[in-house]
N, C-alpha and C positions, 0 to 999 in steps of 0.2 A: 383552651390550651392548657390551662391549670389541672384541667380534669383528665386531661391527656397523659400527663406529667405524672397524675398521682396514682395512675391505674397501671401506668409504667413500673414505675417505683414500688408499688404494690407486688406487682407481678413479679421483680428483684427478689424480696425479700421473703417472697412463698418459700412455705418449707417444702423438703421432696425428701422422699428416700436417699440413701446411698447411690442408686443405680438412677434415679433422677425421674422414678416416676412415682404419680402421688393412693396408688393402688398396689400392693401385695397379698398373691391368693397362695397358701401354705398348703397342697395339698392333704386331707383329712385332719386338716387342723381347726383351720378358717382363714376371713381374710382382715387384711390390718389397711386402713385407708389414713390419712393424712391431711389437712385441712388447713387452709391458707394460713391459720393461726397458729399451726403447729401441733393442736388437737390432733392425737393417734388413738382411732376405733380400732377395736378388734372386737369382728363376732365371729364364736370360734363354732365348728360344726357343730351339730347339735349332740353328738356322742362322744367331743373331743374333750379329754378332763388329763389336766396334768400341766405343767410350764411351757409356753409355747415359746419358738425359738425369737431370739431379740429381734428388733427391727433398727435399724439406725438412721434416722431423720438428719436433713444439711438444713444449714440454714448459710446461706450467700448472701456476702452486702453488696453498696452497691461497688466496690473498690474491688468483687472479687477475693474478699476473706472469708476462710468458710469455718464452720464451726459443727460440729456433730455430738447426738449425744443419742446414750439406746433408748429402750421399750421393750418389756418383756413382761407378757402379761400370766397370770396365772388364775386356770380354772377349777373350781374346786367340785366337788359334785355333788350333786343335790340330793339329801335322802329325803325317803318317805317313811312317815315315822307312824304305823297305823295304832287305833285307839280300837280292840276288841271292843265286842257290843254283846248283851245277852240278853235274852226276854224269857217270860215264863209265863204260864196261862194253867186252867184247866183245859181237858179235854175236848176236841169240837171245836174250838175257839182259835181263827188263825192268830200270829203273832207275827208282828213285823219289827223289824230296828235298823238302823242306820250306821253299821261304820264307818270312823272315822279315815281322813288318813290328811296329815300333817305334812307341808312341804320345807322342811329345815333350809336355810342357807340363802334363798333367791323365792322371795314372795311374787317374783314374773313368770314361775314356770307353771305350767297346770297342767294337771293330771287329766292324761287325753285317753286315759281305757280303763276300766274294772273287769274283773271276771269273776265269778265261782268259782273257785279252787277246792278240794279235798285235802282239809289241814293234817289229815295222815300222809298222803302222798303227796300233796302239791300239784298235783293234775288237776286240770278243769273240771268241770262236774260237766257232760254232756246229758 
């Protein structure tokens, strides 16, 4: 019966959004979820960089008083900061080297493609 009571009570005092539900999907943003404790995620799309719009979280007792306060999270965006590389040999002789490339801002993201590029034009090398 206590355990009944306290899961009740529990459930009272979950937070929710404004509109009373504990999931919003912003389209080409992301989405912001909310957690019985009040914890607001936001993971915003993978190309979305800039302030995303507030979210406003309730919190309800159990007398029916409510109380709200926002969320606005802000995406910054991640550069890639590359380290030039040169080698030199004699003649006949291949040479190899490794460029670098630096991800500033969010040590989570990774570098998911390289290409050959023509540092005159910027084109791929086919």
């Amino acid at each position: 019966m206590v355990l009944k009571r306290l899961f009740q009570l529990m459930k009272l005092f979950r937070q929710k959004f404004d509109d009373g539900s504990t999931t919003k999907t912003v389209e080409g943003v992301g989405k912001f979820t909310v957690a019985a404790d009040g914890t607001v995620t936001f993971v915003p799309e993978p190309n979305y960089v800039g302030t995303a719009p507030a979210v406003t979280v309730v919190r309800e007792d159990v007398n029916g008083n409510k109380a709200s306060a926002t969320y606005t999270p802000t995406v910054t965006p991640i550069a890639i900061t590359p380290t030039n590389k040169v080698s030199g040999d004699i003649q006949n002789v291949p040479q190899t080297q490794i460029p670098t490339f630096e991800l500033s801002n969010d040590k989570t993201a990774k570098i998911t493609s390289k290409k050959l590029v023509d540092p005159a034009t910027g084109q791929p090398y086919r």
